[in-house]
C-alpha positions in Angstrom: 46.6 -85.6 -24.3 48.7 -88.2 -23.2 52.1 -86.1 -22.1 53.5 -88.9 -19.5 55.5 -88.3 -16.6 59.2 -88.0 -15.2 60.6 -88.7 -12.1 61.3 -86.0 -9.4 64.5 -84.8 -8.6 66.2 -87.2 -6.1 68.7 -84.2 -5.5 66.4 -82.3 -3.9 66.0 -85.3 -1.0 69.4 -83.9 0.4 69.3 -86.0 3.5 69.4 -89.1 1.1 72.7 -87.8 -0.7 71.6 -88.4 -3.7 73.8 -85.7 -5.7 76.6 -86.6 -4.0 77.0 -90.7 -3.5 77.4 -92.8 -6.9 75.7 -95.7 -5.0 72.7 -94.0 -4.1 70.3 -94.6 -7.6 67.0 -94.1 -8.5 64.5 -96.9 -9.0 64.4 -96.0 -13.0 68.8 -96.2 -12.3 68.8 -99.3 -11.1 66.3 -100.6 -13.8 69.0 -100.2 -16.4 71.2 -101.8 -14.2 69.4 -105.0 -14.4 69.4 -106.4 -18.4 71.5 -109.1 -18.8 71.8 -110.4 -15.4 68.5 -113.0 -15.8 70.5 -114.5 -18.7 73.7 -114.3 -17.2 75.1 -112.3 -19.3 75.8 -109.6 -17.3 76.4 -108.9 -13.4 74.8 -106.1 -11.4 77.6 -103.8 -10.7 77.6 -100.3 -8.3 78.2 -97.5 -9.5 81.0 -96.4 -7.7 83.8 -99.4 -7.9 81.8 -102.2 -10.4 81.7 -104.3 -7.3 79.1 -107.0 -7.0 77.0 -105.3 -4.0 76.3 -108.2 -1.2 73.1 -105.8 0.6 70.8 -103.7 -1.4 68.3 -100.9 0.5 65.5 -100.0 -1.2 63.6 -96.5 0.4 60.1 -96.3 -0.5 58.2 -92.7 -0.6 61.3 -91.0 -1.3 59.8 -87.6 -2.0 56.3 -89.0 -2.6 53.6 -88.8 0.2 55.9 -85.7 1.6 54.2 -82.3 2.4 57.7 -80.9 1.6 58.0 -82.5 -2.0 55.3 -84.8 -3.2 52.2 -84.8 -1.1 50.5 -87.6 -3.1 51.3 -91.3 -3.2 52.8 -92.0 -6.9 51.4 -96.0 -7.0 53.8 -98.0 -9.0 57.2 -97.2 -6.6 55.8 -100.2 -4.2 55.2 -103.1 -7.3 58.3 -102.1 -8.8 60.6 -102.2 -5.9 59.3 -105.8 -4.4 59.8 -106.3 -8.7 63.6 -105.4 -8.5 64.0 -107.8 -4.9 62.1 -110.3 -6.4 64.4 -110.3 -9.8 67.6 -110.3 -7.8 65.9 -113.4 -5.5 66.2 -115.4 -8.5 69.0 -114.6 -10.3 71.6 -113.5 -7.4 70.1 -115.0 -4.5 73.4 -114.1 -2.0 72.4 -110.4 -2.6 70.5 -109.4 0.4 67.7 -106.8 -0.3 65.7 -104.9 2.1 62.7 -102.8 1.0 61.9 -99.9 4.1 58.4 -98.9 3.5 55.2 -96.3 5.1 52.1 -98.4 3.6 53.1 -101.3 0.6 50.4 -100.1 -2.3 50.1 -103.5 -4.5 46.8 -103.5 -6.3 45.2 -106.3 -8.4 47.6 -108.7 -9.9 50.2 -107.1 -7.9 49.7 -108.1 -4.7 50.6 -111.6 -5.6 54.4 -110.1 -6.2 54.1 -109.0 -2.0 53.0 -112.5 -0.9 56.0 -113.9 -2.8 58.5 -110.9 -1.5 56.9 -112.3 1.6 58.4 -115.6 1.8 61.5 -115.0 -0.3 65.0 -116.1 1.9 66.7 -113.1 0.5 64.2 -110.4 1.0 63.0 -108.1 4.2 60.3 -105.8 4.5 61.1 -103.4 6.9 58.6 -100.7 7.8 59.9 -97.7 9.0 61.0 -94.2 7.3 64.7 -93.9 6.3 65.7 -90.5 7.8 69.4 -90.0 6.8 71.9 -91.4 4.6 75.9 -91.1 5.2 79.0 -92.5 3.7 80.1 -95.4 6.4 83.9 -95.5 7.8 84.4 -98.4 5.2 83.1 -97.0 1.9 79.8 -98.0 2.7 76.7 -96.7 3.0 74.8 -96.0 6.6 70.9 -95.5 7.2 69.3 -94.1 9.9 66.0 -95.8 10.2 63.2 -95.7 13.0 62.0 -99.8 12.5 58.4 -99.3 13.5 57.9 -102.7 14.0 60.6 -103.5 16.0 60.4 -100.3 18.0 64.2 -99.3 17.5 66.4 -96.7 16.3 68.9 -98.3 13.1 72.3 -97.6 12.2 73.0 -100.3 9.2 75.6 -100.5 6.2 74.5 -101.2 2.7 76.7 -102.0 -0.5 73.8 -100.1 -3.1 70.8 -97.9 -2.3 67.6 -97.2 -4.5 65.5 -94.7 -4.1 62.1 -95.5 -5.3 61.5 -91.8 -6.8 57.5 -90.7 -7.2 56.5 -89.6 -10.4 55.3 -86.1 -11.6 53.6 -85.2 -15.1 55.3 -83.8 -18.0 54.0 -80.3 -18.8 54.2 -80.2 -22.6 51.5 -78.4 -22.8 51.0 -75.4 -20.3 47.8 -73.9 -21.4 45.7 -77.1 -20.0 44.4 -76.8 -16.8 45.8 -78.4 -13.9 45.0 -79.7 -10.4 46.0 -79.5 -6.7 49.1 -81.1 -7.5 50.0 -80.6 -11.0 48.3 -83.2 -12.7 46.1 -82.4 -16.0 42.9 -81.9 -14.7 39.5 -83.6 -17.1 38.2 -79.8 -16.6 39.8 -79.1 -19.9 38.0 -77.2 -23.2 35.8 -79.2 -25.4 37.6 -82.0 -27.7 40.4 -82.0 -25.3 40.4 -85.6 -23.4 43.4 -86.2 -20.8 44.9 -89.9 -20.4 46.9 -91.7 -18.3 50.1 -90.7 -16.1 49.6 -86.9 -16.9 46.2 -87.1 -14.8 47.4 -89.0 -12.1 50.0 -91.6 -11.0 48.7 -94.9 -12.7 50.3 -98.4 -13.0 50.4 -99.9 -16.5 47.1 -101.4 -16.5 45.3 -98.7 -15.1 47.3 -96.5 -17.9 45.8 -98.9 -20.5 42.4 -98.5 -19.3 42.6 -94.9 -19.4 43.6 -94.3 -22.3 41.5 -96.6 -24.1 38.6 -94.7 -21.9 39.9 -91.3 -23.2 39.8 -92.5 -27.0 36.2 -93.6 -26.9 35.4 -90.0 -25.5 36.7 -88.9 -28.3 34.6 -91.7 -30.6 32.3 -90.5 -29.3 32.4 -87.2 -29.5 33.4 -87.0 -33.3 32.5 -90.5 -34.8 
């Protein structure tokens, strides 16, 4: 069983304003905003007026590691955020990007993208929890930030903002068990093998792995 996942519902994070700002995307949104513009052949665009944005926020944990939505860390929203910041760092380096964060979660191979988000010009890693977002007196976008490391209280526009979304699993099939939070549990009836995103929040390697792990359960059960 290898039912995938989705992403929550960034509406429901109603102090991000999702539902109601065009510029405020998820991190899959913004994903399709990017083909084309490594070639050239395109230009990243917002939503709201097709205008080259000049600052891009991204907001980590948006719903994920939250008792109120998500209570579980979904582990790819880190590597593909400092993936986006790194993209536009080399093919619009004038866009400014700044990635707000709890923990950064690279793993394996990953954590070489953080060392060069690091020491990229254009880039900032902030840490600190993005509390509000409002529409700014000049079309803008404001956050309201606590900047752990600098120990103050933000107020600062942005042109775009992404909201790195966790993931939840798709529940094609409801008469498998479940867990604590949703995901397919490997307590399931015999000859039934779960793999991959619908058991838990998994990168794409790990997602390989597992599912080549659950195939050779069933080898092995019925070869």
């Amino acid at each position: 069983v290898a039912t995938g996942w989705h992403l929550y519902d960034a509406s429901e994070l109603e102090n991000y304003r999702y539902a109601e700002e065009p510029d405020v995307v998820t991190n899959l949104e913004f994903e399709q905003l990017l083909p084309g513009i490594s070639t050239g052949d395109r230009v990243l665009a917002r939503p709201s007026d097709g205008k080259m944005p000049s600052r891009i926020a991204f907001v980590q944990c948006a719903g994920s590691r939250d008792v109120n939505h998500l209570p579980y860390c979904s582990a790819v929203c880190c590597s593909a955020s400092i993936k986006h910041a790194l993209t536009l760092a080399d093919h619009c380096p004038d866009v400014r990007t700044e990635i707000f964060y709890i923990d950064l979660r690279l793993t394996g191979r990953n954590e070489d993208l953080l060392v060069r988000a690091a020491s990229a010009p254009s880039v900032t890693l902030t840490r600190g929890k993005v509390g509000r977002i409002s529409r700014g007196d000049n079309g803008g976008l404001l956050l309201e930030v606590e900047d752990m490391q600098a120990a103050v209280r933000r107020r600062d526009p942005f042109d775009l903002v992404v909201l790195a979304a966790g993931l939840v699993p798709n529940h094609i099939i409801p008469a498998l068990n479940t867990g604590t939070y949703g995901f397919y549990s490997d307590d399931q009836a015999p000859g039934i093998h779960v793999a991959a995103c619908c058991r838990r929040p998994m990168d794409v390697s790990t997602t390989v792995k597992d599912a080549t792990a659950a195939a050779l359960k069933a080898l092995k059960q019925y070869g």
